[in-house]
MMTF fields as JSON, N, C-alpha, C and O atoms, coordinates in Angstrom:
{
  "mmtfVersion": "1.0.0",
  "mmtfProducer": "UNKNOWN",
  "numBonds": 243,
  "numAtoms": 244,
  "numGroups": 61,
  "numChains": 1,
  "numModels": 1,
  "chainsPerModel": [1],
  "groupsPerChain": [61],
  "chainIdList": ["A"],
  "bondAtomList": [4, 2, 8, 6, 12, 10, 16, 14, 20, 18, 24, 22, 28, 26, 32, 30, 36, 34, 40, 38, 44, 42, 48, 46, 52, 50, 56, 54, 60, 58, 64, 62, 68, 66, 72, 70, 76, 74, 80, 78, 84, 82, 88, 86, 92, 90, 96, 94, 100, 98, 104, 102, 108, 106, 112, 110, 116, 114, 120, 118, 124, 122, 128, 126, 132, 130, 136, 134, 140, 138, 144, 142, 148, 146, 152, 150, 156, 154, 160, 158, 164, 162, 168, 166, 172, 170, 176, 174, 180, 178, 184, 182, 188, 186, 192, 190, 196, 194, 200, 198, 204, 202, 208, 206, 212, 210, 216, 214, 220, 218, 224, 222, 228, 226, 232, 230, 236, 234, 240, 238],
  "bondOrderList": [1, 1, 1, 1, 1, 1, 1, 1, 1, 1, 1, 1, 1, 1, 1, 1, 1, 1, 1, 1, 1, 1, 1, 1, 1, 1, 1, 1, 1, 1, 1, 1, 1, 1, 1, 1, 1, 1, 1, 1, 1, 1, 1, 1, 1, 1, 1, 1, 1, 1, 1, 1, 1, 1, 1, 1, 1, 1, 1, 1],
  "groupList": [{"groupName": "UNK", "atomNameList": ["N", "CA", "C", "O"], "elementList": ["N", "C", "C", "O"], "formalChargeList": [0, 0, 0, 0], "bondAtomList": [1, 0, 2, 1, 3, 2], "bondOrderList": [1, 1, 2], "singleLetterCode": "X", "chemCompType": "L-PEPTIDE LINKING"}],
  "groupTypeList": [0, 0, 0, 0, 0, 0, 0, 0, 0, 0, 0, 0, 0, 0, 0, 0, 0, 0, 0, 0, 0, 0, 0, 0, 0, 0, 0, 0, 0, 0, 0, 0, 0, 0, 0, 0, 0, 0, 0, 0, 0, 0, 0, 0, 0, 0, 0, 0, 0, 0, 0, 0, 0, 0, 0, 0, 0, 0, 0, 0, 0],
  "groupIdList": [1, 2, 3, 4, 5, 6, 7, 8, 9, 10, 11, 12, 13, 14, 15, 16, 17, 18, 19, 20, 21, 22, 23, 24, 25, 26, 27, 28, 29, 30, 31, 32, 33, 34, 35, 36, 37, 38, 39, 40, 41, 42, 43, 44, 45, 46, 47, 48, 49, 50, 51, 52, 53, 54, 55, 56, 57, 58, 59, 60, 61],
  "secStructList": [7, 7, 7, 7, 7, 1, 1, 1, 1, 7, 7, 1, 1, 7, 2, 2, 2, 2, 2, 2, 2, 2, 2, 2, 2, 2, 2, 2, 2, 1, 7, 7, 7, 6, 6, 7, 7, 7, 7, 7, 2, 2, 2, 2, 2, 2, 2, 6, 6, 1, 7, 2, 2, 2, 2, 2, 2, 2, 2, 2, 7],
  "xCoordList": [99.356, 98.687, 97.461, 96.681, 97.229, 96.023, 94.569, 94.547, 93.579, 92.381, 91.949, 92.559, 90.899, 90.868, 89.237, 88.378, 89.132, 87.843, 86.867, 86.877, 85.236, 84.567, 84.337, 83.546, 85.523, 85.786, 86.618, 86.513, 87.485, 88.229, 89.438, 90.43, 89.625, 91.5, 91.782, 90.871, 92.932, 93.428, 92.94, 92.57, 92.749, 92.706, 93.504, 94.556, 93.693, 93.98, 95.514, 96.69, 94.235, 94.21, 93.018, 92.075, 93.44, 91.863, 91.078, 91.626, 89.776, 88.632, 88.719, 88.519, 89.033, 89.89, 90.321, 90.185, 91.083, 92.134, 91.656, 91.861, 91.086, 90.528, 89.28, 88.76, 88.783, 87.592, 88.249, 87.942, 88.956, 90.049, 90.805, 91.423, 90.692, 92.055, 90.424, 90.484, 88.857, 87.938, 87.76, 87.82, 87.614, 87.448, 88.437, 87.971, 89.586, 90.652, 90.498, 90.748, 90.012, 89.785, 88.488, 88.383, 87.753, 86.367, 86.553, 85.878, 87.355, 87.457, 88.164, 87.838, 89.35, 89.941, 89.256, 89.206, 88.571, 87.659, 87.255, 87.873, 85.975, 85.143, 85.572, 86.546, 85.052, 86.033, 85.278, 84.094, 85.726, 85.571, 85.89, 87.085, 84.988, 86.045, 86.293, 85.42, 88.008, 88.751, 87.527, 86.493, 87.433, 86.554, 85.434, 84.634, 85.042, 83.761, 84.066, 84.943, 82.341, 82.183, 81.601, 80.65, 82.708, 82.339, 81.154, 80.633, 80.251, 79.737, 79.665, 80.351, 78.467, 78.571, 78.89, 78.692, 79.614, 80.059, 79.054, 79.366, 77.897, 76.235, 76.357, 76.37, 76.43, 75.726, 76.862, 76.7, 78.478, 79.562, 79.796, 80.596, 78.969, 79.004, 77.91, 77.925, 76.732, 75.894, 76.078, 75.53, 76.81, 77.245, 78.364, 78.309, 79.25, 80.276, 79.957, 80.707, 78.51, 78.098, 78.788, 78.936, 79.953, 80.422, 80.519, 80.214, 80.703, 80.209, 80.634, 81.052, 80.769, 81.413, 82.283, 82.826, 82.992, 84.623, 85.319, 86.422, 85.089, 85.629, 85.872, 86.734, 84.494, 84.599, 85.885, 86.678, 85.607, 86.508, 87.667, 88.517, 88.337, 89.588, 89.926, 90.942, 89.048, 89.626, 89.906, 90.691, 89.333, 88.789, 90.378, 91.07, 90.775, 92.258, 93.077, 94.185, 92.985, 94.407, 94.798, 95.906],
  "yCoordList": [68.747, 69.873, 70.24, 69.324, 71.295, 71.706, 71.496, 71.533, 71.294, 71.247, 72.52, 73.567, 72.092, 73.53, 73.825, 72.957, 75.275, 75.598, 75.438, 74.661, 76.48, 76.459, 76.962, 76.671, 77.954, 78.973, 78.474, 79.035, 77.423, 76.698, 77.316, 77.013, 78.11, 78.545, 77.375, 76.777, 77.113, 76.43, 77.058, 78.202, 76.241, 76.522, 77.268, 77.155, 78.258, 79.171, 78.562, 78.657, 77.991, 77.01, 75.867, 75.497, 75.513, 74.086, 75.096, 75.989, 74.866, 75.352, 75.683, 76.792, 74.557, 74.645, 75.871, 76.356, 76.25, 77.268, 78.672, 79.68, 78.591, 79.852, 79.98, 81.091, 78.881, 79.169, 79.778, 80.864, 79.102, 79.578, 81.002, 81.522, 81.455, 83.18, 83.891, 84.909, 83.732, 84.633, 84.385, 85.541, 83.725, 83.085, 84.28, 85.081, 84.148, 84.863, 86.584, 87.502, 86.59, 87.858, 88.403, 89.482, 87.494, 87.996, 88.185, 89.087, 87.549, 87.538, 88.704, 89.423, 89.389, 90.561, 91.736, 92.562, 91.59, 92.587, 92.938, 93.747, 92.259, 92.284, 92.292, 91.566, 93.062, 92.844, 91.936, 92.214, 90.675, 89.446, 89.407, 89.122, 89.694, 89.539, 87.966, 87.097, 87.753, 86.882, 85.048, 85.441, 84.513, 83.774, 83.571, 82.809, 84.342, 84.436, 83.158, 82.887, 82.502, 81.6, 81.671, 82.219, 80.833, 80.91, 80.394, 79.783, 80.264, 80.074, 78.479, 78.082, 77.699, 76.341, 76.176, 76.979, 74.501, 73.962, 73.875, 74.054, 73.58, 73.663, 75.043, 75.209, 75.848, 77.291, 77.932, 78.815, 77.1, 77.521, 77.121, 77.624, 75.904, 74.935, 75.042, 74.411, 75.636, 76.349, 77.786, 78.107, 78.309, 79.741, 79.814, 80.579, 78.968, 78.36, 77.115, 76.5, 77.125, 75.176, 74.699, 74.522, 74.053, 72.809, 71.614, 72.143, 70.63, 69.715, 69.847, 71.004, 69.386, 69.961, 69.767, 70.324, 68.38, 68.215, 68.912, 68.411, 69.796, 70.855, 72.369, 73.193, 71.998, 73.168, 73.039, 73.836, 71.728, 71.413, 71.252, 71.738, 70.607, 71.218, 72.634, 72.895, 73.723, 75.071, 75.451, 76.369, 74.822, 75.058, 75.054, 76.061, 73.808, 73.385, 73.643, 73.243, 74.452, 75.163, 76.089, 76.494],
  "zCoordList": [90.139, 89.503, 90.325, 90.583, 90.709, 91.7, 90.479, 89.249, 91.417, 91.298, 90.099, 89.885, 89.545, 88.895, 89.719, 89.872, 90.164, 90.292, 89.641, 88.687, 90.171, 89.594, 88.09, 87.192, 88.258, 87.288, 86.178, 85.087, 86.337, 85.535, 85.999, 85.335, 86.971, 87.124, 88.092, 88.665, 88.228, 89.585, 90.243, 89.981, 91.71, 93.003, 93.568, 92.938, 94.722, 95.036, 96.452, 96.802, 96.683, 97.869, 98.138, 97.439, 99.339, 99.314, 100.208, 100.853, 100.178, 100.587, 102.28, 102.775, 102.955, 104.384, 105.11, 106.233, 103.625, 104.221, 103.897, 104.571, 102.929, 102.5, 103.615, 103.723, 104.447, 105.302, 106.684, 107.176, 107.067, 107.957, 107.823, 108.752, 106.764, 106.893, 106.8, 107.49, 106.156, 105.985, 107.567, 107.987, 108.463, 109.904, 110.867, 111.676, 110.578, 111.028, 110.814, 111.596, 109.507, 109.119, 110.113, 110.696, 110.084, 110.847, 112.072, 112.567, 112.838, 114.428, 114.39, 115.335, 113.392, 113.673, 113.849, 114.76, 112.425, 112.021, 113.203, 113.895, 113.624, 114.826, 115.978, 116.172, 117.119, 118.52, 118.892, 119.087, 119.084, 120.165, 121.166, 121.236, 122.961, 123.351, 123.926, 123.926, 124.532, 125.249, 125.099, 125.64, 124.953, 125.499, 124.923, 125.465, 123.419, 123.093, 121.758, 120.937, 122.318, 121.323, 119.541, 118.983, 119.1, 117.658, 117.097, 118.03, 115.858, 115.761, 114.951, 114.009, 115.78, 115.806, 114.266, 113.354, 114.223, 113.194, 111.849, 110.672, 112.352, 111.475, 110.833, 109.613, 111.575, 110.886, 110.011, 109.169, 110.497, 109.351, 108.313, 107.525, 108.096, 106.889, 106.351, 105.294, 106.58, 106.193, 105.259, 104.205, 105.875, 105.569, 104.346, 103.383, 104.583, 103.779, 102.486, 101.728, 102.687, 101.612, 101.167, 99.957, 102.777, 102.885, 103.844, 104.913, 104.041, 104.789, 106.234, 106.26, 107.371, 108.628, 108.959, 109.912, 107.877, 108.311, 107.355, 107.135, 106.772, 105.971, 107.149, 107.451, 107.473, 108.903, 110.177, 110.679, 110.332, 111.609, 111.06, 111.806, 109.689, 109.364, 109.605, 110.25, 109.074, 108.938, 110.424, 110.66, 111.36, 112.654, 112.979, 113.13, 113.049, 113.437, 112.767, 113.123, 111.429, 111.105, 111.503, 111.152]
}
């Protein structure tokens, strides 16, 4: 049975993944080009208030 949120619904998905497709979404959105660096693991888990191996999962999905 999934997690229930903050909200009390189930989870959607795990936090990971939902950081990862807003991640995906952003690099589209925005023109990046070829080669350009993301922004460090600190300032995404910052941005996101979650810890950094939450970051580096989404990183590698």
């Amino acid at each position: 049975m999934p997690s229930p949120s903050r909200g009390g619904a189930p989870a959607a998905m795990p936090k990971y993944q939902r950081i990862a497709a807003a991640l995906r979404h952003e690099i589209d959105r925005t023109a990046h080009t070829p080669g350009a660096r993301l922004p460090s693991e600190r300032s995404l888990a910052a941005r996101y208030q979650v810890n950094r191996q939450t970051i580096r999962a989404a990183l590698q999905h």
